[in-house]
VOZA-510134 format. One record per residue: residue in one letter; z negated, y negated, x negated of N, C-alpha, C, O in turn. Coordinates in steps of 0.001 Angstrom, whole numbers, plus 500000, padded with zeros to 6 digits. Last residue first. Layout:
BEGIN
AZYXZYXZYXZYX ...
This chain:
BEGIN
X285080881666180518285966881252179060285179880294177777285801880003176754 X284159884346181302283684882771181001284405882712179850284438883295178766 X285119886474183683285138886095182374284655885011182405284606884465183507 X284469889518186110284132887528185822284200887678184361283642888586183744 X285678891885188186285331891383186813285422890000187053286134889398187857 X286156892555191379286174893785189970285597893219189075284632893916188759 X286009892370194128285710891533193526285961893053192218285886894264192427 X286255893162197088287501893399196197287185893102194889288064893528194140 X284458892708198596284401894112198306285570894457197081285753895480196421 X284777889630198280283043890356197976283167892157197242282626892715196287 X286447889288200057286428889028198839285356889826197946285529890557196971 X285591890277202582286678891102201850286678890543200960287128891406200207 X282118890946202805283504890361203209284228890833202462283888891702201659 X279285891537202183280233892684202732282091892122202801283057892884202834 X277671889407199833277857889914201004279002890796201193279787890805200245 X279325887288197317278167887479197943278332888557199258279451888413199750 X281303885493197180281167886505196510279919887557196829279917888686196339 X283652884098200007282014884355199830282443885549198102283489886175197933 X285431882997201479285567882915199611284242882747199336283678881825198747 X287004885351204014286030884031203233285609883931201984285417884987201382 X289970885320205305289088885904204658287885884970203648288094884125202778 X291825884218206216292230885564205046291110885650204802290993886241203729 X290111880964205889291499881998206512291574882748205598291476882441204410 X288409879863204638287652880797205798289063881820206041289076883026206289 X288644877930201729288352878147202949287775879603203632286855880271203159 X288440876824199080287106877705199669287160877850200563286058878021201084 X291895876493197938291179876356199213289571877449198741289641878555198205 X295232875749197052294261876494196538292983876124198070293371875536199080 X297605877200199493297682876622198360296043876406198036295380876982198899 X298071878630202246299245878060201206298674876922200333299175875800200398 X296504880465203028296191878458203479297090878141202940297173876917203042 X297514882793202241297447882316203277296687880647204048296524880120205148 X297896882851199350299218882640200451298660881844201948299084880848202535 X295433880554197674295831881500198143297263881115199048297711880018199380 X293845879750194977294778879358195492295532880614196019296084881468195326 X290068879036194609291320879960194481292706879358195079292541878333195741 X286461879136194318288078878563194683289314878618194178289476878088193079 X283806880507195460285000880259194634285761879996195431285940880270196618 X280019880826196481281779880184196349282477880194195744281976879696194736 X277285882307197531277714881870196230279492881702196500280100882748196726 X275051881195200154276559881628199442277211881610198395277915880604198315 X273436879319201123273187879747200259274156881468199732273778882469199123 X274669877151202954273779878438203677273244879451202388272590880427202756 X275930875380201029274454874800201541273727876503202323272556876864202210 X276918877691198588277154876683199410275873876534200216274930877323200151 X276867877537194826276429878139195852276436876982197152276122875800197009 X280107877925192833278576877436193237278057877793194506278808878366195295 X282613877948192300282247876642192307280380876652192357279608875746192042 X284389880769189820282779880588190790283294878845190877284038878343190035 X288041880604190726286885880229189326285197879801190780285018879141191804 X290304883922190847289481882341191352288556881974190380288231882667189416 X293043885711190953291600884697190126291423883869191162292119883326192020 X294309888970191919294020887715192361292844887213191298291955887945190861 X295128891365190602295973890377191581295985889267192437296800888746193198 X294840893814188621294364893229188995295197892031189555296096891700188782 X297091897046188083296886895483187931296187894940188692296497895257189840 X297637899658188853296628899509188071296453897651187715295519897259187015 X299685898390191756298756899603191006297684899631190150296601899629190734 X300033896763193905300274896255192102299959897228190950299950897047189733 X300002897829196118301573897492195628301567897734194011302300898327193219 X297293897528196371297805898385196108299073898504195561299268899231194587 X295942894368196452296904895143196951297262896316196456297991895911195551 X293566893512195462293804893018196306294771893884197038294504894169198206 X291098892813193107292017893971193607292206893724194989291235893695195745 X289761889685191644290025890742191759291541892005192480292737891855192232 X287792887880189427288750888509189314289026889848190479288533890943190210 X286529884917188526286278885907188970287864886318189214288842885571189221 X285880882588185532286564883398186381286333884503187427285621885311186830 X282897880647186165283399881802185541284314881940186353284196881681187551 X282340877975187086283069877625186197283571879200185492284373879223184559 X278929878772187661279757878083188103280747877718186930280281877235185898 X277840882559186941277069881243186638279040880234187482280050880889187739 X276718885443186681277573884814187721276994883491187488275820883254187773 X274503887650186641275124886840185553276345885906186041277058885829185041 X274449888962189833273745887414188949273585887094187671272668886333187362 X275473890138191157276600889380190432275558887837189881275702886631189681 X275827894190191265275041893085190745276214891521190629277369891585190208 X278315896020190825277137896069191645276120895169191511275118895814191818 X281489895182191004280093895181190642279167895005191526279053894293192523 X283207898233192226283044897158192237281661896720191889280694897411192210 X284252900747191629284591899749190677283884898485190740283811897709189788 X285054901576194558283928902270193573283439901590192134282365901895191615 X287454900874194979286352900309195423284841900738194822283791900097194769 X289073900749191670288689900949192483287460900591193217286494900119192616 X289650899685188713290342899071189768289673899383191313289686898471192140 X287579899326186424287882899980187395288560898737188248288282897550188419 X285466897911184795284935899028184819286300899855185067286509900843184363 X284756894498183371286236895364184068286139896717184041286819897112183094 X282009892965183419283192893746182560284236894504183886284101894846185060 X281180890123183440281464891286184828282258891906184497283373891755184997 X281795888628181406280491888848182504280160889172183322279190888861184013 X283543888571178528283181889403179797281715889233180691280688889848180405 X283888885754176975283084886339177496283580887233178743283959886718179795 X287850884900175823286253884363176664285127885490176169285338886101175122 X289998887124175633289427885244175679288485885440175975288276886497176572 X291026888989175285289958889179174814289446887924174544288712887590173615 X292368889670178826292273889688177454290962889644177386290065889882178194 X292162891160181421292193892204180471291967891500179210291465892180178316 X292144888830182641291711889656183300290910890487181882289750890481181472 X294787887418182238293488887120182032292078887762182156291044887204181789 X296421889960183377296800889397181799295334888328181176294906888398180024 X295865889402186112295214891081185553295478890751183853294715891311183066 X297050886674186570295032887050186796295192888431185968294450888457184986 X299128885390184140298535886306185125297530886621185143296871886896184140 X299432884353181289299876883901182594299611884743183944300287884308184877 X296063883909179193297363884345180156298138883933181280297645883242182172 X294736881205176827294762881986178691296125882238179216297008881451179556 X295495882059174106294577881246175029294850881997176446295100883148176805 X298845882153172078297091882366172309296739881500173281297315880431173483 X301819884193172182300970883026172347299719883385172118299347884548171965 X302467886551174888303039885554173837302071884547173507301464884002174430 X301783887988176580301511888632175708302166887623174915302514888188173878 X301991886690179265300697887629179460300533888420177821299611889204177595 X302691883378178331303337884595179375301427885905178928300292885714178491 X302050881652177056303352881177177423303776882431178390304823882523179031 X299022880660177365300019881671176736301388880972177502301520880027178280 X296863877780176151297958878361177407298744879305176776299224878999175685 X293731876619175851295143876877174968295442877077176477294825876801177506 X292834873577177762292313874811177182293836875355176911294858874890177416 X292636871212179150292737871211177514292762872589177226292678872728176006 X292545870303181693291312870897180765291245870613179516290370870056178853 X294774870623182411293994869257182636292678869336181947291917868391181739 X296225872716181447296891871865181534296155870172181503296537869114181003 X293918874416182004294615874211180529295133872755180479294702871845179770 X292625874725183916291800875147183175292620874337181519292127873928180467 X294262873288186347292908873025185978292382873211184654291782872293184095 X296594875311185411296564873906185734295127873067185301294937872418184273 X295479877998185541296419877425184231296523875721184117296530875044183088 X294619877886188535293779877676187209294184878007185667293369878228184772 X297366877506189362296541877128189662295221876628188714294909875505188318 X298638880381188246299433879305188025298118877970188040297841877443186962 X296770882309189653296704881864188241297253880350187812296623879446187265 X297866881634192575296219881578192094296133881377189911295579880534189207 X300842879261192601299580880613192563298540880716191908298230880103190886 X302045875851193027300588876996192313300672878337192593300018878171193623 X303926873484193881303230874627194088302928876109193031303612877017192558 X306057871782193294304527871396194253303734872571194229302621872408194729 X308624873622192885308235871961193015306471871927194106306148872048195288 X310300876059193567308834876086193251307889874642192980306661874645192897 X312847875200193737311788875610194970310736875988195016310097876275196028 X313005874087191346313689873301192429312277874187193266311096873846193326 X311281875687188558312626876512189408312281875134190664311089875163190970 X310480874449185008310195874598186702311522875114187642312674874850187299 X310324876136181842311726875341182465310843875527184439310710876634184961 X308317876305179335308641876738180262309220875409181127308846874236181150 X309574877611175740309681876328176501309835876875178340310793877506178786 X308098878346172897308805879141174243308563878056175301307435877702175642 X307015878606171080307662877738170906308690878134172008309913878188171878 X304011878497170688304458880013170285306066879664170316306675880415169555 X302842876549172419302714876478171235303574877693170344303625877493169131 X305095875416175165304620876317174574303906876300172985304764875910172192 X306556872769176943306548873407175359305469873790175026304655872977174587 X307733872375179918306614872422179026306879872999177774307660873949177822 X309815870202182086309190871269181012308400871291179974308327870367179163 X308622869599185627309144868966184133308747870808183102308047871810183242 X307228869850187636308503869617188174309298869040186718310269868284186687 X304455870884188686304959869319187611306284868972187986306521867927188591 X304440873085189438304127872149190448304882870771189874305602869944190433 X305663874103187077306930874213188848306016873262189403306630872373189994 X303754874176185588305309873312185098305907873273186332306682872357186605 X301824876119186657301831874365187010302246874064186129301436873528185373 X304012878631188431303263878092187726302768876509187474303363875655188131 X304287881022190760304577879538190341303951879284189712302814879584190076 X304467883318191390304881883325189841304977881457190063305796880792189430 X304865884711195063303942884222193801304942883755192463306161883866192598 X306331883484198159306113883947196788305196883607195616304854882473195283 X304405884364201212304950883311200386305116883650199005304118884137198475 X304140886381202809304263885519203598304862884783202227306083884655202312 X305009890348201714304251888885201674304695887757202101305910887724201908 X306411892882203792306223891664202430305567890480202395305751889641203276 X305977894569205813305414894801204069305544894005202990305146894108201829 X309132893884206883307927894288206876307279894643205531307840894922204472 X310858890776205358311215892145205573309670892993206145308781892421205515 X311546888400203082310360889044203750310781890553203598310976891279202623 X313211886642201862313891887563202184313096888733203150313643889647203768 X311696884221202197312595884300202634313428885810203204313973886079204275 X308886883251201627309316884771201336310119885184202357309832886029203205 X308654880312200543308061881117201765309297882126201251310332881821200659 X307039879470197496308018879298198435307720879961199360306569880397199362 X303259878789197024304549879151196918305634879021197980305394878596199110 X300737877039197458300959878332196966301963878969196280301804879584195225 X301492873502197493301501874587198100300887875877197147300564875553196004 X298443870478197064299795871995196334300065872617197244299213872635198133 X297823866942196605297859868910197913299031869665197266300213869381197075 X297664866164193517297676866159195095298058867276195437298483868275194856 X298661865598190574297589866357191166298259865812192509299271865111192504 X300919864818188413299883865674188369298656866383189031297913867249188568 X304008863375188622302944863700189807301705865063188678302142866185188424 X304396861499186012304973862775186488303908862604187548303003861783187397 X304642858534184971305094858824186264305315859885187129305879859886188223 X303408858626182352304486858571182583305452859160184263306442859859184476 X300909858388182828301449857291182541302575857343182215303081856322181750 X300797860368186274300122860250184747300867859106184012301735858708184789 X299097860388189325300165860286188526299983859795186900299149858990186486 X298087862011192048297987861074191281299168861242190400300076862043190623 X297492862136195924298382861924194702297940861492193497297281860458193608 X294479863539197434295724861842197081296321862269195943295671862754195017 X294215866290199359294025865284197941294777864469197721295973864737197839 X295067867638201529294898866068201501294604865187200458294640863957200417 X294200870629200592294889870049201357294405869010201396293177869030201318 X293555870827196441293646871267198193294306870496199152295046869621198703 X293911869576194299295002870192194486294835870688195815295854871004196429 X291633868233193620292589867649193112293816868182193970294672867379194341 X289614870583192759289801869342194300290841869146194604291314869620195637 X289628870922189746290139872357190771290379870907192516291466870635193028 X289102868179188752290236868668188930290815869637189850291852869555190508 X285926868943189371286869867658189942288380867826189834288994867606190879 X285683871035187993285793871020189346286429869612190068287180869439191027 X286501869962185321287048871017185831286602871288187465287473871859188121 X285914866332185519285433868004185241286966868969185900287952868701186586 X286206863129185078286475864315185931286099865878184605286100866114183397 X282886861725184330284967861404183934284772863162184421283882864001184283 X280187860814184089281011861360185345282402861632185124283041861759186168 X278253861852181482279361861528181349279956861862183563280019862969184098 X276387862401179942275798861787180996277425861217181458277548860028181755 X277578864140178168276029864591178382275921863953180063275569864574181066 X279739863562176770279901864241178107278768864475178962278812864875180126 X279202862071174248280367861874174828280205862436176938280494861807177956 X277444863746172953276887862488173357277672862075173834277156861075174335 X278749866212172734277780866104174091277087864826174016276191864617174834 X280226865865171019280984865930172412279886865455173349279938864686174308 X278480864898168579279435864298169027280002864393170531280229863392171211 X277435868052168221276493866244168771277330865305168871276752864446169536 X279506869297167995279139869472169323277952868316169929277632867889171038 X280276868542165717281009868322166123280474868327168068280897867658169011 X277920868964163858278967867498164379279254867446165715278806866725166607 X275944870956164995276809870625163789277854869325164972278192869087166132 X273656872177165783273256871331164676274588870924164200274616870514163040 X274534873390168080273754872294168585273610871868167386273295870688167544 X275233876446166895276057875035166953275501874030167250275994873189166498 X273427878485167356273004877404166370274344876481166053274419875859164994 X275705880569168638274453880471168224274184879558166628274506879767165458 X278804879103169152278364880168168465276561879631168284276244878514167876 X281283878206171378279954878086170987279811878910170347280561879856170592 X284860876912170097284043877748170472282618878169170058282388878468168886 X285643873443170608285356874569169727284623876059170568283931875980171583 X285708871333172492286627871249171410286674873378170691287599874162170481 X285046872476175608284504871940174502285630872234173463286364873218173556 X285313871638179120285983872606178069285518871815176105285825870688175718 X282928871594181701283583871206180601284047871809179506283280872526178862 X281464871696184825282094872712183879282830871946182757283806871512183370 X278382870533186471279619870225185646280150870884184645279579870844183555 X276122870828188765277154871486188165278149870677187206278824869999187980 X274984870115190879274504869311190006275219869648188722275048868969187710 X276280870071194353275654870941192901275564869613191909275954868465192125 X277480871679197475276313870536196759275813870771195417274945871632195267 X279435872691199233279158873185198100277945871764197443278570870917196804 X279939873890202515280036872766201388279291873072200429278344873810200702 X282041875595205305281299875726203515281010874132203053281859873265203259 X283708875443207328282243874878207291281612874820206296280629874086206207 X287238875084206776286286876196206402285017874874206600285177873715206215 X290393873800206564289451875637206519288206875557206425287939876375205544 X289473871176206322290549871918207386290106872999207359289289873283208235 X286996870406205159286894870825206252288160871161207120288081871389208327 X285820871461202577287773871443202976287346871656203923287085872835204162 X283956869836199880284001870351201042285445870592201409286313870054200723 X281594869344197276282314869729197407282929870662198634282683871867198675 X279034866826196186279381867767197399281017868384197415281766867438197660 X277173866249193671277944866083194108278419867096195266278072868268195119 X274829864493191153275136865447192462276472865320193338276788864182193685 X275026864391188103275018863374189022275454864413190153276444865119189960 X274675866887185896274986865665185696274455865653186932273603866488187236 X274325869743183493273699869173184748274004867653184485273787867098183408 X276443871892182435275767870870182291275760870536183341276635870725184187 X278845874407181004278249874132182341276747873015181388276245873213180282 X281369874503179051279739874529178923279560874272180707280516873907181392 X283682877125177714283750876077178731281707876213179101280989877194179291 X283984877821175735284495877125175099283920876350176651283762875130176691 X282033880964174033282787881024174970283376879081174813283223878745173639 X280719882942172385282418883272172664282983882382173482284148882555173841 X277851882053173897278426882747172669279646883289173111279700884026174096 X277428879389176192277638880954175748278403881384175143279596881330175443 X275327877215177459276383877619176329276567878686175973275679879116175237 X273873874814179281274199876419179283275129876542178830276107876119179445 X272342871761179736273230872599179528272941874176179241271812874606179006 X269577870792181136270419870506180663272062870971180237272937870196180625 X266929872231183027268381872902182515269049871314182272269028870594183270 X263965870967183217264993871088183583266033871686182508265882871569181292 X261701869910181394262047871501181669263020871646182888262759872609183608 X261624867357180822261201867593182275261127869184182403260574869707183371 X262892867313179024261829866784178333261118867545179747260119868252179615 X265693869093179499265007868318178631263623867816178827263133868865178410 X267111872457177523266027871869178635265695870690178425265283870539177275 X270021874648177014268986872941176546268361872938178144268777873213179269 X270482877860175545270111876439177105269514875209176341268773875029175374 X272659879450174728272099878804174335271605878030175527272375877626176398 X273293883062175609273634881966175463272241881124175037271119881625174961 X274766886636175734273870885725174863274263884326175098275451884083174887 X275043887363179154275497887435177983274452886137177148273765885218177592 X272802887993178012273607888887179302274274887861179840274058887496180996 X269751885522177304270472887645177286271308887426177936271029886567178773 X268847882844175502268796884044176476269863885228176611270681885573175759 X267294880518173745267972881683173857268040882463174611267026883158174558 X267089877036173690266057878396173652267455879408173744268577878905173806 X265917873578172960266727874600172895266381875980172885265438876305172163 X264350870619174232264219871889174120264956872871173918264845873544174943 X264204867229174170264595868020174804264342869409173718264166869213172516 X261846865249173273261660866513174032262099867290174012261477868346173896 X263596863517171285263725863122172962262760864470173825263018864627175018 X265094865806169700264632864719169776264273864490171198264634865211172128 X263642869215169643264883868294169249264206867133169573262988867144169750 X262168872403169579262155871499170164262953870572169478263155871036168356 X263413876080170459263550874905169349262980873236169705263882872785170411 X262498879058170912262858877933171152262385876974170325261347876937169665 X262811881942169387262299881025169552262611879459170122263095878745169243 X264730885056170392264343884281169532263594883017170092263678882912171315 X265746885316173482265963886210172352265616884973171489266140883900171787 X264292885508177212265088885503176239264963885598174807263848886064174574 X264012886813180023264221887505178995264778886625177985265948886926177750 X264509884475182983264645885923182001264056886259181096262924885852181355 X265928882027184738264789882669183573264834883978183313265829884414183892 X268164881878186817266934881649187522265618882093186431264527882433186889 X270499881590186467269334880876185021268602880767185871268130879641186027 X271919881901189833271994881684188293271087881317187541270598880313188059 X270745883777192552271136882600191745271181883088190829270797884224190554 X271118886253194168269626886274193471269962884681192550269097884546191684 X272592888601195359272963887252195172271404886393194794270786886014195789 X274387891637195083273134890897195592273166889960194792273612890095193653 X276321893081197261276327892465195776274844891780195748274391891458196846 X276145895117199418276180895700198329276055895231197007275848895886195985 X274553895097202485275034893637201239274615894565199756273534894726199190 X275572896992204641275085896774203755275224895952203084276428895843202852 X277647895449207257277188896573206365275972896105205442275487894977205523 X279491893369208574277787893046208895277197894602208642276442895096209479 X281978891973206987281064892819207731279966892922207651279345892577206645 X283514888348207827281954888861207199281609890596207580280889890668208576 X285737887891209054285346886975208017283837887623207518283210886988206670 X288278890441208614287349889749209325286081889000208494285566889474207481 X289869891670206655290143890538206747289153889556208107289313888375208418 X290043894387207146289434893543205762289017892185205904288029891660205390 X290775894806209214289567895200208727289509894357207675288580893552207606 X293782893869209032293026893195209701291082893388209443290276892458209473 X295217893185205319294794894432207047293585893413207274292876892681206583 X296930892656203876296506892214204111295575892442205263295369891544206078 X298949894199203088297699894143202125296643893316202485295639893144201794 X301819894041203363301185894746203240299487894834203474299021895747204155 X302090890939206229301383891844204459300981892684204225299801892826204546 X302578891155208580303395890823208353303459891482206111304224891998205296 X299965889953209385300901891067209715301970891628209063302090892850209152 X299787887386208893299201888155208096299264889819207948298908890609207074 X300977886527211142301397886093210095300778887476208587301372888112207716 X299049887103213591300926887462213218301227887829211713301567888898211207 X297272885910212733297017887239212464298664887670212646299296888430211913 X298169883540212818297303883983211510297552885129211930298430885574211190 X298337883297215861299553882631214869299204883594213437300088884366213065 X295627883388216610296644884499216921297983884591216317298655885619216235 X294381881574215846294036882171215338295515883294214992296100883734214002 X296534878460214731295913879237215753295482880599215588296405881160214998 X296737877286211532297281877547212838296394878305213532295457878824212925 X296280874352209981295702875209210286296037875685211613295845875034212640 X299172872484207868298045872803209461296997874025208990296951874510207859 X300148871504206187299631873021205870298519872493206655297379872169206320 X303030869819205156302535869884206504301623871452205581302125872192204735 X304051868440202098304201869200203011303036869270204103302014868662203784 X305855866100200263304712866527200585305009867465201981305950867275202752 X308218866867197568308451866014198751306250866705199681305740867782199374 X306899865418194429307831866525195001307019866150197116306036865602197616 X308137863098192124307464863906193423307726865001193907308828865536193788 X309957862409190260309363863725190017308427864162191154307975865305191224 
């Protein structure tokens, strides 16, 4: 079930810009790694305190439970007034403070990411005053102090050079992904590599759907992700989190960024105003590590949103990061090519950015 491993150099600048030529959508203005305009998003960190709603609670051990706004969540503090965890009403995936860790791709890109971050998918969905019931004093005495891979440890899993792994029945489940096939039939105006792969095509096996719709992998999609496909992988597949079987079958997370985009999973935390540049949020410090971000990329797609990534965190120059699986590194990356996977600042991710869900 391997699938055969591939070469994803980093080519020469002038090679890239051929290449990228070549995409509609991909224009060279956009695509310079920072404009040096106005900084229209402003980048101010996460649970930097606030405003929050009702009384805090004290628990065993010190630790401290309290309430906050925008969207409504729960924090644990412990004894130190440190952040322990961050839980938000509607939502299934907790952010918690564990053991430090660096997250880097020095083929693309000088970024490193250093955090204390850990995204985890919880059995249930949080609701104000869960911390008293079983089921969640159970997980979190399970995950509290827990290193066993995360959702960022997984998102890794899949950039360029990640080691292989393999599950106990011999399928390949993680190492370097492509993006997609290469876009054979091209032509001007067409994209360098195809999208719709999903992670059954990286797997190279079929999946059974809960809704009872069985997805079958296509030979030339073997090893390789698109940006959704990607965090269907991470988020579901290795996560645990439901999976649609398409953008309207099923429950849990869609098969497409504008189908995840639009449902009614998660938390909105960067509601969806607008497709247009005018659309774009103006603020992104409800922006916490482990939210979807979402945005507008090509025109082709019209009213559809056309690219996800999930926040990782803020990088050592103090950048807020996501990681995504793009055409142009062919496969997921915080790199620098196409453009830098800043949310923060004038760049072309930054200006395209539309909506963040927390699942």
């Amino acid at each position: 079930m391997t699938a055969k491993k591939k070469s994803r150099r980093i080519l020469p600048g002038a090679v890239v810009l051929g290449l990228v030529g070549v995409s509609g959508f991909l224009t060279l203005e956009l695509r310079k790694q920072e404009d040096q305009g106005v900084t229209e998003i402003r980048n101010v960190g996460v649970l930097n305190g606030g405003k929050g709603s009702g009384t805090a609670a004290q628990d065993k051990g010190g630790e401290k439970w309290s309430r906050m706004e925008n969207p409504a969540r729960s924090v644990l503090r412990g004894s130190d007034g440190q952040v322990r965890a961050v839980l938000t009403d509607g939502a299934r995936t907790a952010k918690l403070t564990g053991p430090a860790r660096t997250f880097a791709e020095p083929a693309s890109t000088a970024s490193k990411v250093s955090t204390t971050d850990w995204v985890r998918v919880m059995p249930e969905t949080w609701t104000e005053g869960a911390e008293k019931e079983q089921w969640f004093k159970d997980w979190y005495t399970e995950y509290a102090d827990s290193k066993e891979d995360d959702l960022f440890a997984f998102a890794f899993q899949y950039v360029e050079g990640a080691k292989e792994k393999k599950d106990e029945n011999g399928v390949r489940i993680a190492g370097d992904a492509n993006f997609g096939p290469l876009n054979t039939a091209g032509g001007e105006g067409g994209d360098l590599r195809l999208e719709q792969s999903d992670f059954y095509d990286y797997l190279g096996t079929s999946y059974a759907f809960r809704d009872g719709v069985t997805g079958a992998p296509e030979a030339m999609r073997a090893n390789s992700l698109d940006c959704s496909g990607y965090l269907r992988m991470v988020l579901g597949y290795r996560g645990r989190y439901p999976l649609m079987s398409s953008d309207k079958s099923g429950d849990g997370l869609p098969r497409t960024a504008n189908g995840m985009a639009r449902s009614s999973e998660g938390v909105d935390v960067l509601p969806l105003t607008g497709i247009e540049s005018k659309d774009r949020p103006t603020t992104i410090d409800q922006l916490q590590p482990g939210d979807l971000v979402f945005f507008k990329l090509d025109a082709r797609t019209k009213e559809r949103l056309d690219h996800v990534g999930m926040v990782l965190g803020h990088d050592t120059e103090g950048h807020l990061i996501f990681v995504s699986s793009r055409e142009e590194v062919n496969g997921p990356t915080i790199g620098d090519v196409g453009g830098v996977s800043r949310l923060d600042g004038n760049g072309y991710y930054a200006k395209t950015l539309r909506s963040a869900k927390r699942l």
